[in-house]
N, C-alpha and C positions, 0 to 999 in steps of 0.2 A: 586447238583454239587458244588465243592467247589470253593472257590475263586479265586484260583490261577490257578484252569481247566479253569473258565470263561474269568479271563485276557489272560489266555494264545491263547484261542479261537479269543477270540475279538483281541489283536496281530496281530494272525494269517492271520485272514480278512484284518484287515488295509493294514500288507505284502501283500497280493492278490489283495490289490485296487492301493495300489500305482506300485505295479507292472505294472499293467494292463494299470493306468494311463501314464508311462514311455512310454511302447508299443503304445498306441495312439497316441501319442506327436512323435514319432520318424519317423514316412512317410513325413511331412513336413516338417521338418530338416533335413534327410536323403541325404547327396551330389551327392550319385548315387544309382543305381539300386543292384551294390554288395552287398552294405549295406543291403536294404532289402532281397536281396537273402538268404543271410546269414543268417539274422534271420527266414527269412522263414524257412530254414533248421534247426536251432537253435530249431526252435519252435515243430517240429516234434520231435527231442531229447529229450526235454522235458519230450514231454508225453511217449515216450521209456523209461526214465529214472525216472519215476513214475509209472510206470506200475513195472518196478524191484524190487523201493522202495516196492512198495504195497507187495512182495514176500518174499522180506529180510527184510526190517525195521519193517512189521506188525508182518510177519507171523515165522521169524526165518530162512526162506527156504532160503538156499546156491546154486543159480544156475548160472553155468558159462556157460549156452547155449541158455541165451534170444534171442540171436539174430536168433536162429532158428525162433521165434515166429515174428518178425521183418520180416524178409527175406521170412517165407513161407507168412505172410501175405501180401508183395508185391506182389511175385508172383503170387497167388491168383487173389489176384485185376487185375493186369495185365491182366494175360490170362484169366481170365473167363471171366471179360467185354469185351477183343477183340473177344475170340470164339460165346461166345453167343448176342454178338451186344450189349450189355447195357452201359446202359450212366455212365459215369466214376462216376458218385453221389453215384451209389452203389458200387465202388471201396472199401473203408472204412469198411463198414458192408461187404463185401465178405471177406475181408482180416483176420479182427474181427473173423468172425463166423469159419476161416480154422484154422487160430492160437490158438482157444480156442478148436476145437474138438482136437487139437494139444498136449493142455496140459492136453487133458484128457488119451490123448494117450501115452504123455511119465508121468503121473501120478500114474495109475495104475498100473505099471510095476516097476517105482520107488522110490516112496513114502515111502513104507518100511524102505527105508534108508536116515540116517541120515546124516549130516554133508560130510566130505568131498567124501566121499564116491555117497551121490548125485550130488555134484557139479560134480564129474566127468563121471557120468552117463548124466546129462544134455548135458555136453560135448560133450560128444558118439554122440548123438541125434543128437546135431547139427551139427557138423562135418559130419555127415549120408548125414544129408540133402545136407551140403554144395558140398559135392562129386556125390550125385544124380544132382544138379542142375547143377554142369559143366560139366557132359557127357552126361545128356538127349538132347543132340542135336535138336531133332526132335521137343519140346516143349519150352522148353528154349534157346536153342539157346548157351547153354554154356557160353564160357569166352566173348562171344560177349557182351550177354547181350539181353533182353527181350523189344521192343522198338518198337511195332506194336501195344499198346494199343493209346489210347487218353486220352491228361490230360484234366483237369478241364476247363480252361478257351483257347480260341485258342489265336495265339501273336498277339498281339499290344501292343501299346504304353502303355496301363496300366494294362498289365501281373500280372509285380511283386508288385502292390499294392493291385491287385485283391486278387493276391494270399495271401498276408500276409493279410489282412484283415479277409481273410475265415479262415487263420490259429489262428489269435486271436480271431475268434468266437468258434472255433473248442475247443482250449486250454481252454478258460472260460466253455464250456459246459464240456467237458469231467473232468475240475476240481471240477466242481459242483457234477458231478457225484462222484468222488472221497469223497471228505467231506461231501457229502452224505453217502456213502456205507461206509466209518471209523466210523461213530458213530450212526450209528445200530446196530441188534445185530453180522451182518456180522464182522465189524470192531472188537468186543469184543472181540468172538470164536479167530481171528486171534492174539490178543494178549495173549489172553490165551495160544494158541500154545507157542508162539515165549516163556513164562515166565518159563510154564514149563509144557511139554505135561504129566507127566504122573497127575497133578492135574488136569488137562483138564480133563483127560480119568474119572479121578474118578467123576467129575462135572457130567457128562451125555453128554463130547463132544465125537463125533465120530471124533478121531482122523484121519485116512485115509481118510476120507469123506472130511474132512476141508480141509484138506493139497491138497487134487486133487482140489475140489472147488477155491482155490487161485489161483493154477496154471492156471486152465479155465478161472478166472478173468485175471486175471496179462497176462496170453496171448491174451485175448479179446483186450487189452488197445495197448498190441504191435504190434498188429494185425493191430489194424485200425490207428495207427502210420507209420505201413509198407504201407498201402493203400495209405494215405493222400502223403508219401514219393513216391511210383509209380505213383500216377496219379500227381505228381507234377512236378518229375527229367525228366519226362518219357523214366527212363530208370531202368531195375532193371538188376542187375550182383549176381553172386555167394558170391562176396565180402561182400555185405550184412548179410550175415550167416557166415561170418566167426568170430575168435575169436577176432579179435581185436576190433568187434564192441560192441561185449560183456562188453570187457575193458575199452572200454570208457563209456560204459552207466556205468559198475561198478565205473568207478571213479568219474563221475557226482554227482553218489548218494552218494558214500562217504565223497564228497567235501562239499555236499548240507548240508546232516546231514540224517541218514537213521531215517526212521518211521516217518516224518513229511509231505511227501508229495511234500510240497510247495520249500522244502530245495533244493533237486534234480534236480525241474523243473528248477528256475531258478539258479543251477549252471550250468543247462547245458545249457543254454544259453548264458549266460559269458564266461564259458569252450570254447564252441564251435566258438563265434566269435572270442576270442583271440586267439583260435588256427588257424581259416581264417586268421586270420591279420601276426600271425606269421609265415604262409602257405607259405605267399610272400616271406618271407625273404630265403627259403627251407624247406620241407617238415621234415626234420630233426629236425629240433629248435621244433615244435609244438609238437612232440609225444616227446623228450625229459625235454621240459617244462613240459606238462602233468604229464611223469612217475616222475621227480621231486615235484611237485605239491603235487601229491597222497602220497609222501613216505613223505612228511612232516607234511601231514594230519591224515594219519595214526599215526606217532610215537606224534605228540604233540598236535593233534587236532581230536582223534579220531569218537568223535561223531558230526563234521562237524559244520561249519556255523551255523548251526538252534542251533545245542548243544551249540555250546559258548554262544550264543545272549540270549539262555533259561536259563542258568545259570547266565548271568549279570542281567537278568531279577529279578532274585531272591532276595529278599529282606534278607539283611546279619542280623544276630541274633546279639543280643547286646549282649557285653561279660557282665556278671552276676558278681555283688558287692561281696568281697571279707566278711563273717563276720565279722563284728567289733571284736575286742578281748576283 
């Protein structure tokens, strides 16, 4: 490995410890319970919005229907721990395991295609879902909302430190996982895709195979995001599958810096509590701030927070002596 893989790594970790350290540190300084709420919810986005990264930053994949995998893997969690009486702890892996048989299922059908073409099949998909979920009355409950499961911890006085505690244990494991499965051979085959599939194909990747395998990933991670999100809000809506939730994990990970991972998670955490903070002021200022945000990152900071810092990172070549004449 070469030198500049290894700093880059070691970087990487240091971001991840001092992150992690900030999150410790902020439940005793915290003035009130919104605050942790907020990142509680924060923290959940995160890993929504790393589980997209893992799609589009590893893998190439253009999909504007995560939030199907988010929203069935609430649901999921929801109803099948109320139906069949289980403890909300299997929330997460219930959610996980529907979101991922999810993307095997809008995979196969649309893998074939490329570019924009799949982002607006993903689309389809989700939008499906979102229309199935507000007239299945009899299961979901529709516009009401799905709200006869049980969360995690019952109220008291320390709800919401309970809750962010699980959720910064949650975030470290599930990131582990991540920087794990990146630099395996899992992690390789996906940048192979995203560089250039038809060298892949000639490599000995099975190109369809990969491309579905991501999606089963990348919807596992939203999956049990949606979980953690239902057995926490205890409440899941339609709203969750809709597109704009899409747009916000998408602008997370554009902010963060795509294919890093680390970059995603915590712009959505940022993102997300200055859009709470700006919440107060009217709901307008936060999605306007946001779509401003994103269109500046876009046109002069394309490859996000992680891209700028990796390139300051870079050590500048000395401009070379002119010959003597």
């Amino acid at each position: 490995m070469s030198t500049g893989a290894k700093s880059g790594q070691y970087a990487s970790v240091i971001a991840a410890l001092a992150a992690l350290a900030v999150m410790l540190a902020i439940p005793p300084a915290a003035p009130n319970d919104f605050l942790l709420h907020t990142l509680c919810v924060a923290m959940i986005y995160a890993v929504l919005a790393a589980s997209w990264d893992l799609l589009f930053g590893f893998a190439g994949l253009i999909s504007f229907g995560h939030a199907a995998f988010f929203g069935l893997g609430a649901y999921a969690a929801a109803i099948v721990t109320y139906q069949a009486g289980l403890s909300p702890w299997w929330g997460p892996l219930i959610g996980g395991i529907a979101a991922m048989l999810l993307g095997l299922l809008i995979g196969l059908p649309t893998l074939r295609l490329k570019a924009v073409f799949l982002a607006l099949a993903t689309l389809a998909f989700a939008e499906s879902l979102r229309v199935v979920a507000t007239n299945w009355h009899s299961v979901t409950r529709g516009t009401l909302g799905f709200n006869a499961h049980r969360t995690f911890f019952k109220l008291s006085g320390e709800t919401h430190l309970s809750y962010y505690m699980l959720l910064v244990a949650s975030i470290v494991l599930i990131g582990a996982i991540y920087w794990i499965a990146c630099r395996t051979r899992f992690g390789l085959v996906l940048r192979a895709l995203r560089s250039d599939e038809i060298r892949a194909d000639a490599l000995g990747i099975h190109v369809v195979r990969a491309k579905i395998l991501a999606f089963m990933v990348g919807g596992f991670f939203a999956g049990v995001a949606g979980g953690l999100y239902a057995h926490y809000v205890g409440l899941v809506s339609p709203t969750e599958l809709g597109p704009s939730m899409t747009m916000l994990v998408i602008a997370m990970a554009t902010i963060g810096g795509t294919g890093t991972i680390l970059g995603p998670a915590i712009a959505a955490l940022l993102i997300y509590v200055a859009a709470e903070l700006l919440r107060l002021a009217g709901s307008v200022y936060s999605q306007v701030a946001i779509g401003v945000l994103l269109m500046g990152f876009v046109l002069f900071l394309p490859d996000g927070v992680a891209g700028w810092l990796r390139r300051r990172r870079r050590p500048r070549s000395l401009p070379t002596e002119s010959a003597a004449p």
